[in-house]
C-alpha positions in Angstrom: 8.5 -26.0 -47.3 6.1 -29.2 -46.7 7.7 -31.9 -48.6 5.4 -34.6 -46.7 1.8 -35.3 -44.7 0.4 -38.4 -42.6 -2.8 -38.1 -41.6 -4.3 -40.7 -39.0 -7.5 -42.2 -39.5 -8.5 -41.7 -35.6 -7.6 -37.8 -36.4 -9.2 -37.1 -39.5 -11.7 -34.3 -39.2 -15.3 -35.1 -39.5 -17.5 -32.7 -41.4 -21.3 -32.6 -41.0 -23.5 -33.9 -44.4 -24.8 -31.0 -46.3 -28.2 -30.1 -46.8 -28.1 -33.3 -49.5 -26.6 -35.3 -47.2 -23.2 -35.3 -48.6 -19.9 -34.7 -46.7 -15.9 -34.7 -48.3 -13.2 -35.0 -46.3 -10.1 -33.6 -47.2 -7.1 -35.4 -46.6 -4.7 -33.1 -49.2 -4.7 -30.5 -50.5 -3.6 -26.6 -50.9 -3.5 -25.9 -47.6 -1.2 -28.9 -47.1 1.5 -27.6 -49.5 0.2 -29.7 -52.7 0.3 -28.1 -56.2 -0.7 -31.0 -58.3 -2.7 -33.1 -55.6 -6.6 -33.0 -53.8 -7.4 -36.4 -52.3 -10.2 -36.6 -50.0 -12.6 -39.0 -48.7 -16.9 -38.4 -50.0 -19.7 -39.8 -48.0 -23.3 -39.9 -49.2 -26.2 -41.1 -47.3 -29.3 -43.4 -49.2 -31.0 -40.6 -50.9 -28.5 -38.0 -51.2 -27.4 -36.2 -54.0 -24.1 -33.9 -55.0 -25.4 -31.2 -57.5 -24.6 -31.1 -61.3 -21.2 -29.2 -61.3 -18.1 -29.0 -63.5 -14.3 -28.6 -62.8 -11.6 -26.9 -64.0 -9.4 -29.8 -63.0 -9.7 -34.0 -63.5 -11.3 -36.1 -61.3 -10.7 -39.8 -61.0 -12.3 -42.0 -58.3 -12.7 -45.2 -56.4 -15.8 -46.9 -54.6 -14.8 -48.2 -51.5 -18.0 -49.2 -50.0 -21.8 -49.0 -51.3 -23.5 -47.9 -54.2 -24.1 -44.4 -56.1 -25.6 -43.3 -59.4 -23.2 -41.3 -61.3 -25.1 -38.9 -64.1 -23.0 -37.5 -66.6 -24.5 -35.9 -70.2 -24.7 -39.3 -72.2 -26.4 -41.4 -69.1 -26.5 -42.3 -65.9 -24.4 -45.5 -64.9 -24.6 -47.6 -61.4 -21.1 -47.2 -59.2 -20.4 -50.5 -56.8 -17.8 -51.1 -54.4 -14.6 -51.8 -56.3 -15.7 -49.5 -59.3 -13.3 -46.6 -60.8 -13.3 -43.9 -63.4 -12.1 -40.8 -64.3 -14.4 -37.7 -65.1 -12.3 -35.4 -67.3 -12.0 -31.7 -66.9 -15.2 -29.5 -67.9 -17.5 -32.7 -68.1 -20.8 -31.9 -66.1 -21.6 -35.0 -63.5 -23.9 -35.1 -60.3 -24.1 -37.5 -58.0 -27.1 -40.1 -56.3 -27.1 -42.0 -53.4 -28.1 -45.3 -54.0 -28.6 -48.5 -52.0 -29.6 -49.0 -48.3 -26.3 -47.8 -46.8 -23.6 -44.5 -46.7 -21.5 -44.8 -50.4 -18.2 -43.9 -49.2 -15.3 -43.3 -52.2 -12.0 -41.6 -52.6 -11.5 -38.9 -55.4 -8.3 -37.5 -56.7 -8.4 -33.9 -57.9 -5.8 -33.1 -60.2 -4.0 -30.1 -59.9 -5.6 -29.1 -56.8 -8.2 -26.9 -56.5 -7.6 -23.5 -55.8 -9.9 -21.7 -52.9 -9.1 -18.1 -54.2 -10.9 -19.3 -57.7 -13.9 -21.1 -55.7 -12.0 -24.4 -55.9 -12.4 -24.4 -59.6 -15.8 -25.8 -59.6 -18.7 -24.0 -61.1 -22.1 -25.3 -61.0 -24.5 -26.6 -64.0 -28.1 -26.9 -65.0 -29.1 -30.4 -63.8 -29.1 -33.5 -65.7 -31.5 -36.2 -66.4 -31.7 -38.4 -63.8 -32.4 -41.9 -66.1 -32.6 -45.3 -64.9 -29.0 -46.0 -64.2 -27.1 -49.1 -66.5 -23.7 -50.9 -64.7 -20.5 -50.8 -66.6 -19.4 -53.1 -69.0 -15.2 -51.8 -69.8 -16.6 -53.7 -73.1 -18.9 -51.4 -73.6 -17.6 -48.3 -75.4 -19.6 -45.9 -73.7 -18.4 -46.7 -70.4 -15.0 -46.7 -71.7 -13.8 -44.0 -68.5 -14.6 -46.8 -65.7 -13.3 -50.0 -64.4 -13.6 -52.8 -61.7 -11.1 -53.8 -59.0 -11.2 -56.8 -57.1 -8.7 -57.8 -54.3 -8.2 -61.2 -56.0 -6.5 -59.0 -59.3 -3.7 -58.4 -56.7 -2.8 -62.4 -56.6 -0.5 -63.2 -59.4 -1.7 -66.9 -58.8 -4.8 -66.5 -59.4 -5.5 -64.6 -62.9 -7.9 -65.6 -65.1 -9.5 -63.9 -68.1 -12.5 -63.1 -66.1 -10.6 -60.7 -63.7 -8.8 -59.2 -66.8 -12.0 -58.3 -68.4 -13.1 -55.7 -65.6 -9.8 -53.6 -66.0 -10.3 -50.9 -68.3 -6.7 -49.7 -69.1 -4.8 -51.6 -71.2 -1.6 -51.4 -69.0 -3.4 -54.0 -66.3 -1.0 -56.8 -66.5 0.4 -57.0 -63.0 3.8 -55.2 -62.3 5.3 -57.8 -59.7 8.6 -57.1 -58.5 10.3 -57.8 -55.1 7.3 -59.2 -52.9 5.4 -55.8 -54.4 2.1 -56.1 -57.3 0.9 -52.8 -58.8 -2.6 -52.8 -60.7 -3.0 -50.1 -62.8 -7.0 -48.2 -62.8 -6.9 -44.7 -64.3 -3.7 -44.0 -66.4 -3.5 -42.1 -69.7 -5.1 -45.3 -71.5 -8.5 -44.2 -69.9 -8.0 -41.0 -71.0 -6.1 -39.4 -67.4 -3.7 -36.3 -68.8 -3.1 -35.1 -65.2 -2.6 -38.1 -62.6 -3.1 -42.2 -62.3 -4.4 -44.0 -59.8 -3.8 -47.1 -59.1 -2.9 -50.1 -56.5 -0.4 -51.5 -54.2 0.0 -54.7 -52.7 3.2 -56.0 -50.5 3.9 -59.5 -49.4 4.9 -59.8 -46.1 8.6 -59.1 -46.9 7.7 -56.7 -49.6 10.6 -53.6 -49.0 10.7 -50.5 -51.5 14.0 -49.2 -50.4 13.9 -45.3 -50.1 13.7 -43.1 -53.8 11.8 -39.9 -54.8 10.2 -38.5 -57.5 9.6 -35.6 -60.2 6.2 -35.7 -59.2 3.6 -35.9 -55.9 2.1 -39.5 -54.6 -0.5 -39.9 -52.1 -1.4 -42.8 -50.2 -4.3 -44.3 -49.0 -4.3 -47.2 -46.8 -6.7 -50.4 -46.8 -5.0 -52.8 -45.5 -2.5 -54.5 -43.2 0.1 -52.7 -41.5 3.3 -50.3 -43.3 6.7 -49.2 -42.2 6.6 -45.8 -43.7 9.9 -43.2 -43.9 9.6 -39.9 -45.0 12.4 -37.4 -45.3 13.7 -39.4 -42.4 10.5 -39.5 -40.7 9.4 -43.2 -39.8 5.9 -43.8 -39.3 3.3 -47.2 -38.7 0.4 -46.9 -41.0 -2.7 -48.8 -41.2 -5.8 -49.1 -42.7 -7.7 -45.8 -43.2 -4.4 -43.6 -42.7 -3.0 -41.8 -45.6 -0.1 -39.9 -46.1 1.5 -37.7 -49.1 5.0 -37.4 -50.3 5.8 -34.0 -52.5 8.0 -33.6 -55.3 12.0 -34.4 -54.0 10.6 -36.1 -51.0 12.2 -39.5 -50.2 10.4 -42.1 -48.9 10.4 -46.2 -48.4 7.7 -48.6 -47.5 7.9 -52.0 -45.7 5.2 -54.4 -44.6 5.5 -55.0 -40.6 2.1 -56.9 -40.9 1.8 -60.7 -41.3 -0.3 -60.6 -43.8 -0.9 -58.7 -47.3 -0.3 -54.9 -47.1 -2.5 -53.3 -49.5 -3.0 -49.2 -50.5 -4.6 -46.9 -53.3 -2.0 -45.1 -54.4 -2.1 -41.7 -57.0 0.2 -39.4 -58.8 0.4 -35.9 -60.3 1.4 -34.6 -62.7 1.8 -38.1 -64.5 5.2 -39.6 -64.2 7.6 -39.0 -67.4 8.4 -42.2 -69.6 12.4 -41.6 -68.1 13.8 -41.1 -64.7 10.8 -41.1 -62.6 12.4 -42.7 -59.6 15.9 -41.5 -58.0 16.4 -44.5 -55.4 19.0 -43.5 -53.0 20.8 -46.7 -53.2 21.7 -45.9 -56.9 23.4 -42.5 -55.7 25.2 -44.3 -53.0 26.6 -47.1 -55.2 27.7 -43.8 -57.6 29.7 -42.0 -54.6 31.3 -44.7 -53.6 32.4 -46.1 -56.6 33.8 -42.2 -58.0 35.2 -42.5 -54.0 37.6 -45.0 -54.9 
């Protein structure tokens, strides 16, 4: 049974653009052995446009470089590099491309979608296309989106500003042994399947090796990562991604001189108790009943 995937950005598969001049990439899902997971990569050219559709499954998301329209039944809202948000499951959305440039973003499809059932999408009558408004996490109707920016990573350099564009209220940074996790879509936005979130190591940031109840996939921006899977050691880099099933143990280290940075998601979400098993803890346990 697949208990783990890497995928290399030089080997990813490059579909051809649609007749709307979009194109997803799938970097996990069914196929791969995921039950809970679909995490791929969408490009949209200037123009473009993804249908009205709805999904028997929830969708969050994250810009990583241009700009889209997102329509959804109550308006139409402007998408930036660095914007998130979560589109529930059964809430019809399209898609516009926007801009001068490709939009490129990552989506998380939680649990994955099923190709016997049509992948769980069915399509909708279209929406109005209005003049699109940016998001304000302030603003209660675009209460399912948010803003990263790399600076929210620095725990030296928080200010209220940077707060404000994080629209979960579990944003404070987690910092813990040369690692800093940034929560974006968590069950405070409204996620009952998955999170989303990101990952930063300091140069001698270690996560020694653990599993969970639960899969995680990994999507990598920046710098370079010691990664072990199952025993499996791999060198990751920016634009690589790799997933780690349920029972699958796995450690990270930064090899890079600089900042190591990933967007990272899990499914189902974790439970309140016992969501890591670190294999250190278990060793500690059989040597100490040992003597």
């Amino acid at each position: 049974m697949t208990r783990h995937l890497v995928r290399r950005a030089a080997d990813l598969p490059t579909p051809l653009f649609d007749r709307l001049d979009h194109r997803r990439t799938t970097l996990v899902g069914e196929e791969d052995g995921s039950v809970h997971t679909g995490f791929g990569l969408n490009e949209l050219r200037p123009g473009g446009r993804v249908r009205a559709h709805v999904h028997s499954y929830e969708e969050s998301f994250h810009l990583l470089e241009g700009t889209v329209i997102l329509d959804l039944p109550e308006g139409s809202y402007l998408l930036q590099e660095g914007d998130y948000g979560l589109l529930p499951t059964g809430v019809p959305h399209a898609w516009r491309g926007a801009g001068d440039t490709v939009a490129r973003w990552a989506d998380m499809l939680a649990p994955v979608p099923r190709a016997r059932y049509g992948y769980d999408t069915q399509t909708v009558p279209e929406l109005p296309a209005r003049d699109p408004v940016r998001i304000d996490v302030r603003d209660p109707r675009t209460r399912l989106f948010g803003h990263f920016e790399p600076a929210q990573m620095d725990p030296g350099k928080q200010s209220q500003d940077l707060l404000a564009v994080s629209a979960s209220m579990r944003t404070a940074l987690l910092v813990y042994s040369g690692i800093t996790v940034k929560m974006m879509v968590d069950s405070d936005l409204g996620a009952v399947a998955s999170t989303m979130f990101m990952v930063q190591y300091a140069p001698d940031g270690v996560a020694g090796t653990h599993d969970h109840p639960f899969e995680e996939t990994y999507f990598f921006l920046e710098g370079e990562a010691e990664a072990v899977f199952d025993g499996e050691i791999h060198r990751l880099g920016p634009g690589d991604c790799a997933w780690a099933g349920a029972g699958c143990v796995h450690g990270f280290s930064n090899t890079g001189v600089g900042p190591l940075r990933w967007l990272e998601t899990q499914a189902p979400q974790p439970p309140p108790r016992h969501s890591y098993r670190f294999t250190r803890d278990w060793e500690y346990l059989r040597e100490a009943l040992e003597s």
